[in-house]
C-alpha positions as CSV (number, residue, x, y, z in Angstrom):
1,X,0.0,0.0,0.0
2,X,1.3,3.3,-0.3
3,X,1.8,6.2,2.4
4,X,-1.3,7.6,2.3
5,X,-2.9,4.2,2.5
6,X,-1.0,3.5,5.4
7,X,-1.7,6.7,7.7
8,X,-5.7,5.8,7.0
9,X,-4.9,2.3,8.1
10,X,-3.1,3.2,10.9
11,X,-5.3,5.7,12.6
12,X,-8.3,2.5,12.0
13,X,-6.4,0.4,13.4
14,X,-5.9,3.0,16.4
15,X,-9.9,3.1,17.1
16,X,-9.5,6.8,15.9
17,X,-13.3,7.5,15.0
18,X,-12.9,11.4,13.9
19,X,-9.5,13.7,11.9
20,X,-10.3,17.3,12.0
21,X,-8.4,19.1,9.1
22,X,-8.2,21.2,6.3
23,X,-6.6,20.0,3.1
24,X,-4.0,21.6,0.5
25,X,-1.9,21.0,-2.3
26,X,1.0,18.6,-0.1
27,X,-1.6,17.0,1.6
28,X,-4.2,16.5,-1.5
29,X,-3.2,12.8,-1.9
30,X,-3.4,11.9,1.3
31,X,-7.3,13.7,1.3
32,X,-7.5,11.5,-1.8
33,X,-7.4,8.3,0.0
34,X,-9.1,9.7,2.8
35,X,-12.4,10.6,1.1
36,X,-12.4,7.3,-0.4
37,X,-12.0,5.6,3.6
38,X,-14.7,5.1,6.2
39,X,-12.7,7.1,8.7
40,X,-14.9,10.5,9.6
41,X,-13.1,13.6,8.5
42,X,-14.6,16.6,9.9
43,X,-13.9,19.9,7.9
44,X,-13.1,22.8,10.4
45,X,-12.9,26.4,8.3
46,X,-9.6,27.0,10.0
47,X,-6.5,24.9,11.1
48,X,-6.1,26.7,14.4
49,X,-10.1,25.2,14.4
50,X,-9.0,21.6,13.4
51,X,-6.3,21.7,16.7
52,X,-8.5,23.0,18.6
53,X,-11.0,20.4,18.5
54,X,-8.6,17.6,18.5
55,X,-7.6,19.5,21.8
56,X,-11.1,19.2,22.6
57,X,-12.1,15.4,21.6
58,X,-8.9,14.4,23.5
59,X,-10.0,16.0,26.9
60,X,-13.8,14.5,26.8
61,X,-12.2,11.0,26.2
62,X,-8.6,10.7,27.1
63,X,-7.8,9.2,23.6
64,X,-5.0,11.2,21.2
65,X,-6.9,13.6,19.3
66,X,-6.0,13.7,15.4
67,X,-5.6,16.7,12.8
68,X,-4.4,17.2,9.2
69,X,-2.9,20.1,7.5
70,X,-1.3,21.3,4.5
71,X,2.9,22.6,4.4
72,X,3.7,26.2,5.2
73,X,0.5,28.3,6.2
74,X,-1.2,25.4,6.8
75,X,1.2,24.0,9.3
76,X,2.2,27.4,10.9
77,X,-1.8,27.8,11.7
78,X,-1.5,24.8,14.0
79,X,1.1,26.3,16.3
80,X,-1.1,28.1,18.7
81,X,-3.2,24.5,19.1
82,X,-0.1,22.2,19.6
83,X,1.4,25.0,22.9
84,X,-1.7,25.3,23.9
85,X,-1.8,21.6,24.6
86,X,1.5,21.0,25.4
87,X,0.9,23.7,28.2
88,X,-2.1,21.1,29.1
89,X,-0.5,17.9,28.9
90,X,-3.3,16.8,26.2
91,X,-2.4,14.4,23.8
92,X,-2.1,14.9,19.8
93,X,-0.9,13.7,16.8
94,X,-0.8,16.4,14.2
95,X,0.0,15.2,10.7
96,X,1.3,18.4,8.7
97,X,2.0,17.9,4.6
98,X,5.3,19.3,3.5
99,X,7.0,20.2,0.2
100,X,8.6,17.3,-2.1
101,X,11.7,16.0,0.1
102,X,13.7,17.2,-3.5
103,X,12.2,20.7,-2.8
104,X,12.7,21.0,1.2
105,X,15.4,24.3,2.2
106,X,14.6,25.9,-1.5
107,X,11.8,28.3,-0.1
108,X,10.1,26.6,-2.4
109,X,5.9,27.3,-3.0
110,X,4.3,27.1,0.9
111,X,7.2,25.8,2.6
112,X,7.6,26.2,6.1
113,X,10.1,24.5,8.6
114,X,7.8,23.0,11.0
115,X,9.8,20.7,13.1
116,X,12.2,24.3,13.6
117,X,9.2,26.0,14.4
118,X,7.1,23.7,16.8
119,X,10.3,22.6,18.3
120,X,10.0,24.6,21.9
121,X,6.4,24.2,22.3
122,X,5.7,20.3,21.5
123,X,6.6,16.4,23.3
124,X,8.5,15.8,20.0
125,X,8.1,15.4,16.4
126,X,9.3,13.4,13.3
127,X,10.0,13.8,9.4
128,X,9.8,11.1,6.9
129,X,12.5,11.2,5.0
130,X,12.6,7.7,3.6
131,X,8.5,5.7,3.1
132,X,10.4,2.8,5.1
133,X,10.5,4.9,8.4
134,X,6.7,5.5,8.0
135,X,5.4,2.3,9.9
136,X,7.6,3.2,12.9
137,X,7.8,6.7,13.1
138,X,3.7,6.1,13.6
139,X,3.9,4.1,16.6
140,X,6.2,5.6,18.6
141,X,4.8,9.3,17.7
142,X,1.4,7.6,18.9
143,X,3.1,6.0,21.8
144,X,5.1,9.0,22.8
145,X,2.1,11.2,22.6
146,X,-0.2,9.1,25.3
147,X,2.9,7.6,27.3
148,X,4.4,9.8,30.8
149,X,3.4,13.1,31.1
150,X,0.6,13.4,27.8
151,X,1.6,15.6,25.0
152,X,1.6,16.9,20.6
153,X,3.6,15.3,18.3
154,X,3.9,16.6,15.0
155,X,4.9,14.2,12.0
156,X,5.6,16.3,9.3
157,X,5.5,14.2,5.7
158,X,6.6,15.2,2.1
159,X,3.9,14.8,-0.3
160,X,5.9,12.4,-2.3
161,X,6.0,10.5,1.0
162,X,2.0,9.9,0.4
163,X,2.8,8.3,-2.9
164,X,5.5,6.0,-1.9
165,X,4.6,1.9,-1.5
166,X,4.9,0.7,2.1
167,X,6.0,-2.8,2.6
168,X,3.8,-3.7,6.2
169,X,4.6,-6.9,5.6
170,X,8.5,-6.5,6.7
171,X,9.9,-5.7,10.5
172,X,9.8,-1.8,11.3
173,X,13.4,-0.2,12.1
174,X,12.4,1.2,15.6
175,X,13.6,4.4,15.8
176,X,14.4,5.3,19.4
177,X,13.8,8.7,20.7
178,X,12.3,8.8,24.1
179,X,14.4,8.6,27.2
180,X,14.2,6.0,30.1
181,X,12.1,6.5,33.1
182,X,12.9,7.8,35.7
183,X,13.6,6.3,39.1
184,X,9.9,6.9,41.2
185,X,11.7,6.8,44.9
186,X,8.0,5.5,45.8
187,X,9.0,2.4,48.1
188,X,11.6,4.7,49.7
189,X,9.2,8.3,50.3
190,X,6.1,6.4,51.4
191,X,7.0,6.2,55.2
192,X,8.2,9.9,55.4
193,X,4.7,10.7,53.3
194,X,2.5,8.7,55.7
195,X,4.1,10.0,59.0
196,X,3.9,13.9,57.6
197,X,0.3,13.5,56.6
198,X,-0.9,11.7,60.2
199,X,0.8,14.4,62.3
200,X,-0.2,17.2,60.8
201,X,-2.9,19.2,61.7
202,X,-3.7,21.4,59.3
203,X,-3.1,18.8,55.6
204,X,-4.4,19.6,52.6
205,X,-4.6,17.8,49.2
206,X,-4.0,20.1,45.5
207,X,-5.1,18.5,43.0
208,X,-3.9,19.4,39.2
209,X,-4.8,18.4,36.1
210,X,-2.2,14.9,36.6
211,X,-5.5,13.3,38.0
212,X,-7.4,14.0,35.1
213,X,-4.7,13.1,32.3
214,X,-3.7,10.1,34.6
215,X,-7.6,9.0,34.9
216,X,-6.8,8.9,38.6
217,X,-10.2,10.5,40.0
218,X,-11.5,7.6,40.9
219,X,-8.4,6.9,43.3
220,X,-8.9,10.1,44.5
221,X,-12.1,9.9,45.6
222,X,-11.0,6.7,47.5
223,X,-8.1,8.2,49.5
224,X,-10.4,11.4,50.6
225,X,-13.2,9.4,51.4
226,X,-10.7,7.4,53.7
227,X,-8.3,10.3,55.1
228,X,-11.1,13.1,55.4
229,X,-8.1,15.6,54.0
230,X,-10.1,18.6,52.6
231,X,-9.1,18.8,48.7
232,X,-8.7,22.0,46.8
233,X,-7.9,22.0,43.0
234,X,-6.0,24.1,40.4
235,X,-7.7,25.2,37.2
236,X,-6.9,22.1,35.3
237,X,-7.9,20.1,38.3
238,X,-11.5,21.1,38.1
239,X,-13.7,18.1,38.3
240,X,-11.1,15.7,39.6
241,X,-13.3,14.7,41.6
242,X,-17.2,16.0,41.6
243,X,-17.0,19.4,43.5
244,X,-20.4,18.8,45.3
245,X,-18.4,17.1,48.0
246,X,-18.2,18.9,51.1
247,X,-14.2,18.2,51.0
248,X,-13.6,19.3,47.8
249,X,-13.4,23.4,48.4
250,X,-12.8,24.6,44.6
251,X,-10.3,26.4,42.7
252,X,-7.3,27.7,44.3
253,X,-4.9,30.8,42.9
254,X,-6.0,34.5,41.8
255,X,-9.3,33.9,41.4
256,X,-9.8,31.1,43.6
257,X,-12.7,30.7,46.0
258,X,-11.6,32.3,49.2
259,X,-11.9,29.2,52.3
260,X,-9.7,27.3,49.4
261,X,-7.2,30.1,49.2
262,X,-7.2,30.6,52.7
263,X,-6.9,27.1,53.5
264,X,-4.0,26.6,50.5
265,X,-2.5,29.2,52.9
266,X,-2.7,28.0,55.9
267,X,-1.9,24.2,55.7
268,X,1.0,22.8,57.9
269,X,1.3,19.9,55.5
270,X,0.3,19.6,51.1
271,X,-0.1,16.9,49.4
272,X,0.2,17.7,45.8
273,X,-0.4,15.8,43.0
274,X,-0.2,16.2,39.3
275,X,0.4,20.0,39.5
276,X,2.5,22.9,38.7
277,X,2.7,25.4,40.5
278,X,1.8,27.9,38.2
279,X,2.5,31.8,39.1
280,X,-1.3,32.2,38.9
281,X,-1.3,30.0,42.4
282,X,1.8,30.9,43.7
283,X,2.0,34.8,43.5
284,X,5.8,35.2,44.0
285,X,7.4,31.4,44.3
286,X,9.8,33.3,47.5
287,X,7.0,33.7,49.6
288,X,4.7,31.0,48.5
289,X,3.6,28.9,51.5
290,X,7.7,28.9,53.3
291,X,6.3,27.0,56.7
292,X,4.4,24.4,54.8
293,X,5.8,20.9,54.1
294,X,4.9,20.2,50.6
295,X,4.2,16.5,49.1
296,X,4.7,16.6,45.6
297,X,3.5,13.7,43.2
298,X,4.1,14.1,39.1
299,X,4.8,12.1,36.8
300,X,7.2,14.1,34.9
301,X,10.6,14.7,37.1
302,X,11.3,18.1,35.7
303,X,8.3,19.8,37.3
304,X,9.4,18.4,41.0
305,X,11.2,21.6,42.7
306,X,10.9,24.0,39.7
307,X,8.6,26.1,40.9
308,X,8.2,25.8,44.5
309,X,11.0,23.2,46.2
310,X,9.6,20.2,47.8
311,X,10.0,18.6,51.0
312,X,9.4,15.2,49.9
313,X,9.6,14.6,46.2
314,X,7.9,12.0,44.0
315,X,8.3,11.1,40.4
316,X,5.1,8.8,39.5
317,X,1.8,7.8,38.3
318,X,-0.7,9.9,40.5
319,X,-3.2,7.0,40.2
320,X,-0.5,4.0,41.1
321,X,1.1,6.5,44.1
322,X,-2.5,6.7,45.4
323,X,-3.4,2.9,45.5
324,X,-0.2,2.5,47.3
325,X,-0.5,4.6,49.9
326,X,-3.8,3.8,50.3
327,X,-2.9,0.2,50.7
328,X,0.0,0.9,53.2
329,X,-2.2,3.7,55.6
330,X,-5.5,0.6,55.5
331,X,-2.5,-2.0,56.3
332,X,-0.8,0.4,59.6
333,X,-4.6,1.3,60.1
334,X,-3.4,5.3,59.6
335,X,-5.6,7.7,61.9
336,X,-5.9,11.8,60.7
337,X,-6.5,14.0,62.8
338,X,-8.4,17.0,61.0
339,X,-11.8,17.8,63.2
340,X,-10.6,21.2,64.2
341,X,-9.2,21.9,60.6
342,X,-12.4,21.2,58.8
343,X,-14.1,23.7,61.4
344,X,-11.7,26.1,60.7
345,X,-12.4,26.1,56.9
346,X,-16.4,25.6,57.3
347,X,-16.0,29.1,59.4
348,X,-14.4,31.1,56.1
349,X,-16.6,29.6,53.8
350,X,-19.4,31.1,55.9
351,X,-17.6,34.2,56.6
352,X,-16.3,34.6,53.0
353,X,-18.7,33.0,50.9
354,X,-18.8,33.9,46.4
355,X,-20.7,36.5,46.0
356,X,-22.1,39.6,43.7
357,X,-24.8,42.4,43.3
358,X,-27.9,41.8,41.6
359,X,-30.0,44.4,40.3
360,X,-31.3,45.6,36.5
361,X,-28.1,44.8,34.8
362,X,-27.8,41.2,33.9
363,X,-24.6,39.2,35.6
364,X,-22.7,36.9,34.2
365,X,-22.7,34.9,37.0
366,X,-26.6,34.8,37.1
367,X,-26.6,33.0,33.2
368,X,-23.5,30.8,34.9
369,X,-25.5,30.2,37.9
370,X,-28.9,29.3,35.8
371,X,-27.2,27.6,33.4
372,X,-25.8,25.1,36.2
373,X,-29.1,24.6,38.0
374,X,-30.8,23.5,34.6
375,X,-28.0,21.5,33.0
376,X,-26.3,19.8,36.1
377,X,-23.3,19.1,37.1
378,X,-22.7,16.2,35.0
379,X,-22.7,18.9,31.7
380,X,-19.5,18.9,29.6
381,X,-18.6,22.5,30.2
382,X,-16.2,24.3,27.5
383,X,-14.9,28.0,28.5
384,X,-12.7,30.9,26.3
385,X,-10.0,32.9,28.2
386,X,-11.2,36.1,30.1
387,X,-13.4,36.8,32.6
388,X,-16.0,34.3,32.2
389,X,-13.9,31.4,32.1
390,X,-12.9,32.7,35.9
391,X,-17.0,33.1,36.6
392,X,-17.7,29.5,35.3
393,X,-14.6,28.0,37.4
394,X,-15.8,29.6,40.5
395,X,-20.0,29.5,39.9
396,X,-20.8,26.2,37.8
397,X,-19.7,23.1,40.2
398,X,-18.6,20.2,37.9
399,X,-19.7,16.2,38.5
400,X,-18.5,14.5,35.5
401,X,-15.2,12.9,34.5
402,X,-12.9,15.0,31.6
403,X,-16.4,17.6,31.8
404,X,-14.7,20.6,32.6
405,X,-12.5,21.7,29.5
406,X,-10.4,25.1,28.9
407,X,-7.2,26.9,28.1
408,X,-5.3,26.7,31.2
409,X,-1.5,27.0,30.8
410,X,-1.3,29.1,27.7
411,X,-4.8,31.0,28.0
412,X,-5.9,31.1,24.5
413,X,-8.6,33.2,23.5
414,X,-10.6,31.8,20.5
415,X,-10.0,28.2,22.2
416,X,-13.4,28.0,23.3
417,X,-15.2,27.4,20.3
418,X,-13.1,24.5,18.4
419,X,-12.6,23.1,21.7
420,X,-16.6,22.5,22.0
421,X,-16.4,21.1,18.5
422,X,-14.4,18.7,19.2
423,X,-16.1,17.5,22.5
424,X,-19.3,16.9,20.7
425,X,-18.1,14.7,18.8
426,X,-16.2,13.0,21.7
427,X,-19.6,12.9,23.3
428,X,-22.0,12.2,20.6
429,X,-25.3,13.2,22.1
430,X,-24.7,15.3,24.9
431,X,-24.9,18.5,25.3
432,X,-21.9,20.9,25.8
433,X,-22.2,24.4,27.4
434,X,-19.9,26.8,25.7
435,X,-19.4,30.1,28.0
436,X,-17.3,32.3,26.0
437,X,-16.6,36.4,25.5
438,X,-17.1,38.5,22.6
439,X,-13.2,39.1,22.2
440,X,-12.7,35.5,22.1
441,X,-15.8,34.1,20.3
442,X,-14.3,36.3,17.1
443,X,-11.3,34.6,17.0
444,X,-12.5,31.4,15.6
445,X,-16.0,32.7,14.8
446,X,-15.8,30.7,11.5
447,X,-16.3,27.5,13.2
448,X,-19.7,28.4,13.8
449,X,-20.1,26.6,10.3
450,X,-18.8,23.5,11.5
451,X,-21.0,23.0,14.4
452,X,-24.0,23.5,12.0
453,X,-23.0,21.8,9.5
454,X,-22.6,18.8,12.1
455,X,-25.8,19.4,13.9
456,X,-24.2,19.5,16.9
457,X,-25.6,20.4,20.0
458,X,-23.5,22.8,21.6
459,X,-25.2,25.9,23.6
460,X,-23.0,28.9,23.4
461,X,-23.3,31.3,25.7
462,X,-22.0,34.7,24.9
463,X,-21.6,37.0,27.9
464,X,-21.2,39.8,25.7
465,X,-19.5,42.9,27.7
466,X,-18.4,44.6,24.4
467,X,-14.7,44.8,25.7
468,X,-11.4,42.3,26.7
469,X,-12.9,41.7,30.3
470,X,-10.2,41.0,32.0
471,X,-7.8,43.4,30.8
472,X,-10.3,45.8,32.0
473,X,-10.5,44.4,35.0
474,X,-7.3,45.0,35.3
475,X,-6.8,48.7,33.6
476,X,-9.4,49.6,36.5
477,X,-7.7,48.1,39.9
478,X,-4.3,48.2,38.5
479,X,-3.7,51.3,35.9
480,X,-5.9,53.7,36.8
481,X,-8.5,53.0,34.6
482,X,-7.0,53.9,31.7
483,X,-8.8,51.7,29.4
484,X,-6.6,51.5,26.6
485,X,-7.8,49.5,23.6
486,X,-9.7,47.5,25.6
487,X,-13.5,48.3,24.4
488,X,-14.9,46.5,21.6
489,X,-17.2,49.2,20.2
490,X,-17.3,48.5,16.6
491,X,-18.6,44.4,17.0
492,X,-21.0,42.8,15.0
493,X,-24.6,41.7,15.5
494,X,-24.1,38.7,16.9
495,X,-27.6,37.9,16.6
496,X,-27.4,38.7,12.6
497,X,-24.0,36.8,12.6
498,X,-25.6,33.9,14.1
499,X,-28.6,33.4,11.9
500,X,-26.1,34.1,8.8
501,X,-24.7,30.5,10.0
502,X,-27.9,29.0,10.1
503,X,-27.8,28.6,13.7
504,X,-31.1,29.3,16.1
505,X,-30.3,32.4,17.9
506,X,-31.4,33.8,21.7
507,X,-30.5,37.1,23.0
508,X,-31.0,38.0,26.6
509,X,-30.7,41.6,27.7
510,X,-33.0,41.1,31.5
511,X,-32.7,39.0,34.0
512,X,-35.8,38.1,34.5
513,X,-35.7,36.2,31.2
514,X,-32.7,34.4,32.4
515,X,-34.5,31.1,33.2
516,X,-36.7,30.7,30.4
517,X,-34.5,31.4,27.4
518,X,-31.3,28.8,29.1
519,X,-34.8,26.5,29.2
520,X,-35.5,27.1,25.5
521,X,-31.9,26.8,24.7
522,X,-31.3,23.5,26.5
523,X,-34.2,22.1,25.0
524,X,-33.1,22.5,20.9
525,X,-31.7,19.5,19.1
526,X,-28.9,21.5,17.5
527,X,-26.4,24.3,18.4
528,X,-27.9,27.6,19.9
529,X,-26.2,30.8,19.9
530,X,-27.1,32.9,23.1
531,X,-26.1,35.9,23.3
532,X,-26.2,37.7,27.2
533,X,-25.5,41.5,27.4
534,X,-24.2,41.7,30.5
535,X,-22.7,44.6,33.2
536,X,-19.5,45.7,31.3
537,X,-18.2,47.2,35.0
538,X,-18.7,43.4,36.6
539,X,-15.1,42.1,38.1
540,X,-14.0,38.8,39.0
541,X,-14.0,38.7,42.5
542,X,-11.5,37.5,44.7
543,X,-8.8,38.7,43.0
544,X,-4.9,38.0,44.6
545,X,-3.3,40.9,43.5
546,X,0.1,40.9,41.0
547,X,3.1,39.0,43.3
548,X,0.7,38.6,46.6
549,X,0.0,35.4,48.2
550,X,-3.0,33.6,48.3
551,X,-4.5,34.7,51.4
552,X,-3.8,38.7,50.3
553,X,-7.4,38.5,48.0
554,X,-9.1,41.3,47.1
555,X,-13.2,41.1,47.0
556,X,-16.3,42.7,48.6
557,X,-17.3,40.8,51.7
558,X,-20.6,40.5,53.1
559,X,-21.4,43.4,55.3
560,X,-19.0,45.6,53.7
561,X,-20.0,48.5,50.9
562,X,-16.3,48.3,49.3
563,X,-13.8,46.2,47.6
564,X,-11.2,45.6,50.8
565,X,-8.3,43.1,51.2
566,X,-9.1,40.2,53.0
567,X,-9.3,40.2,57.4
């Protein structure tokens, strides 16, 4: 069979079910054989639309997501996809056409050096240089992408590559790439853990995204319901385990919910697993919790002591490090001690509860809030960058496994959109709740054709505060108010724009309609467009301040008419 023949093959053979892409002149052949194939294609009107709903597909089921693209522009309109999920830890394979392998380094007709360019911002990537590489360079690129730490791979393939006869009959020359593991230290670091966690009195669990990626919730949910160790979650932890529970207090970091940022604060003893430490927890790394006896469980060794140093340092599996421990603490019959800590945190939740002003302007949080109560908690939930993917981490509590999804580590407006794409078709027959902005919504508006072209039923829901919230948020506390460039005067009729695509379109203005039009929305077959014209002055609230620690938040407490640091 030939190269092109192959790649469809392969991906079969894989149990891939959907390739978003967008074809071209290096990559015709390989559409050639594709149109002719049973494997679902699904045309996106952009590349940066195709990554983005592999992105997407791969979060709602944990499987590599797939996309195709022409050489040069083609290729280069990936790039904001593949750091995005990098950033993420979300696994991709993106196939990228490329000039004749006679042509490559002659600037020839759309060539583009995409192994150069993708280099910092991808797990690695491959170019076929001779058809008898093919077979192999596909494994391991599918291999390297879902082993460790999750991740993009690019394979970038000459056109005349597509044309060349594969021999699958023969041995493949493995081509070896990936380093060893590393050496866990789990046998050795299980006693000091153990002790740490059973003296303290103030322990706290942070979980990251590592549980999600590493399908560890359920183990999760076992240790917690065993330990009683309150739980708080970074962005990309949301939904870990369903945030209904009592134990699990929320989001942690600038805009995190204050008893969890209070409590992230004042633990004697973290047990962190599968996160970061990303400055938007941390504040300044210096100051960032310097009496606290940090835990830290990840499954890639280079993020162990980059950020903040650990105490006690693990390099492994989230899900395998949790059995274990749970095993050993059952076995010694482990006791916790965290009555008076759980009192403690129950006290600032009541004290310093989420909260905003209603009155004639319509919140965001109010269409969040509705949205939630209607849908449930099970709902796959999609957000943009900006404000509103703050409002929805804090205000819509998430049940579901892989149901929260969004741009954490790179923040990439126009995300939103693709990103819902692709988890419909992860999710065939659910819907999926889109909350996105009117800066971000235009930056992949074109995908609006997609989803109706696919029927699919994703409700968008456009809190629509004609500027770049958050960088007005910020202008106002931070600069004065000097709201430069920031207002979006000048955008289109979203309603107009909407019905242009052919999809059914909802505008809310009062919030007295709230309930009755997220009731007509979630009852449609196909994708909705709602559009909610909400209080441009509305600010995310806490807010930890450039540099502060968590404890130093910013918000308007009950009782109090003004915005005050926390007391």
């Amino acid at each position: 069979m030939n190269g092109a023949e192959y790649l469809v093959k392969f991906f079969q053979d894989k149990g891939v079910d959907v390739i978003f892409g967008y074809p071209g002149g290096s990559v015709i052949f390989l559409y050639d054989v594709l149109g002719k194939s049973t494997l679902k294609h699904v045309l996106t009107r952009h590349e940066q639309g195709a990554v983005h709903a592999a992105d997407g597909y791969a979060r709602v089921t944990g499987k590599p997501g797939v996309c195709f693209a022409t050489s040069g522009p083609g290729a280069t309109n990936l790039v904001t996809g593949l750091a995005n999920a990098y950033l993420d830890s979300v696994p991709l394979i993106a196939i990228t056409g490329q000039v004749a392998l006679n042509c490559i380094g002659r600037d020839s007709f759309q060539e583009a050096d995409i192994i150069g360019i993708t280099m910092p911002i991808i797990k690695h990537s491959y170019m076929v240089k001779e058809i008898e590489q093919l077979p192999a360079i596909m494994e391991e690129a599918w291999n390297v992408a879902v082993s460790g730490r999750p991740g993009p791979v690019v394979v970038d393939i000459p056109k005349d590559m597509f044309m060349g006869t594969v021999d699958i009959s023969v041995p493949h020359k493995r081509i070896v790439t990936r380093k060893g593991p590393q050496k866990n230290g789990l046998e050795e670091q299980l006693p000091k853990i153990i002790e740490a966690l059973s003296r303290a009195e103030r322990p706290l669990i942070f979980a990251g995204g590592g549980i999600i990626s590493g399908q560890a919730g359920e183990e999760l949910r076992k240790f917690v319901d065993y330990t009683h160790i309150p739980m708080v979650t970074s962005l990309m932890g949301k939904g870990a385990i369903p945030e209904t529970r009592e134990d699990v207090l929320g989001m942690v970091g600038m805009h995190g919910k204050p008893a969890a940022n209070l409590a992230l604060s004042a633990c004697d003893v973290m047990l962190a697993l599968g996160v970061r430490f990303s400055d938007r927890v941390t504040g300044d790394p210096k100051k960032f919790l310097p009496d606290t006896a940090i835990i830290h469980v990840d499954i890639d060794a280079a993020e162990l002591s980059k950020n903040v140093i650990a105490e006690i340092p693990v390099v492994c599996d989230a899900g395998k490090f949790l059995n274990k421990i749970l095993e050993k603490m059952k076995e010694k019959k482990t006791k916790f001690h965290v009555q008076g800590w759980l009192e403690q945190i129950k006290e600032w939740q009541r004290k310093y509860p989420l909260s905003y002003e209603k009155g004639a302007c319509l919140k965001p949080q109010q269409v969040i809030e509705e949205v939630a109560r209607q849908a449930g908690d099970k709902a796959v939930v999609v957000t943009d960058v900006g404000q509103h993917q703050m409002f929805a981490a804090q205000y819509y509590p998430i049940g579901g496994v892989r149901n929260f999804l969004t741009s954490g580590g790179l923040g990439t407006m126009g995300f939103g959109l693709p990103a819902a794409i692709g988890a419909a078709f992860g999710r065939p027959g659910e819907n999926v709740l889109l909350f996105t902005g009117d800066g971000g919504i235009q930056m992949n508006i074109q995908e609006l054709a997609t989803a109706v072209k696919n029927r699919l039923p994703v409700k968008i829901f456009l809190l629509n505060n004609v500027c770049l919230g958050m960088v007005r948020q910020w202008q106002e506390l931070f600069f004065a108010g000097n709201y430069a460039h920031t207002l979006l005067e000048g955008n289109p009729d979203f309603m107009k724009l909407a019905d242009a695509y052919g999809m059914k379109a909802l505008k809310i203005t009062d919030p007295k309609e709230v309930a009755a039009m997220v009731s007509q929305a979630l009852s449609e077959p196909g994708p909705v467009f709602v559009e909610c014209v909400i209080d441009q002055g509305e600010n995310v609230f806490p807010i930890v301040p450039p540099g502060g620690k968590p404890s130093e938040m910013l918000g308007r407490w009950p009782g109090e008419a003004h915005i005050s640091r926390i007391s």
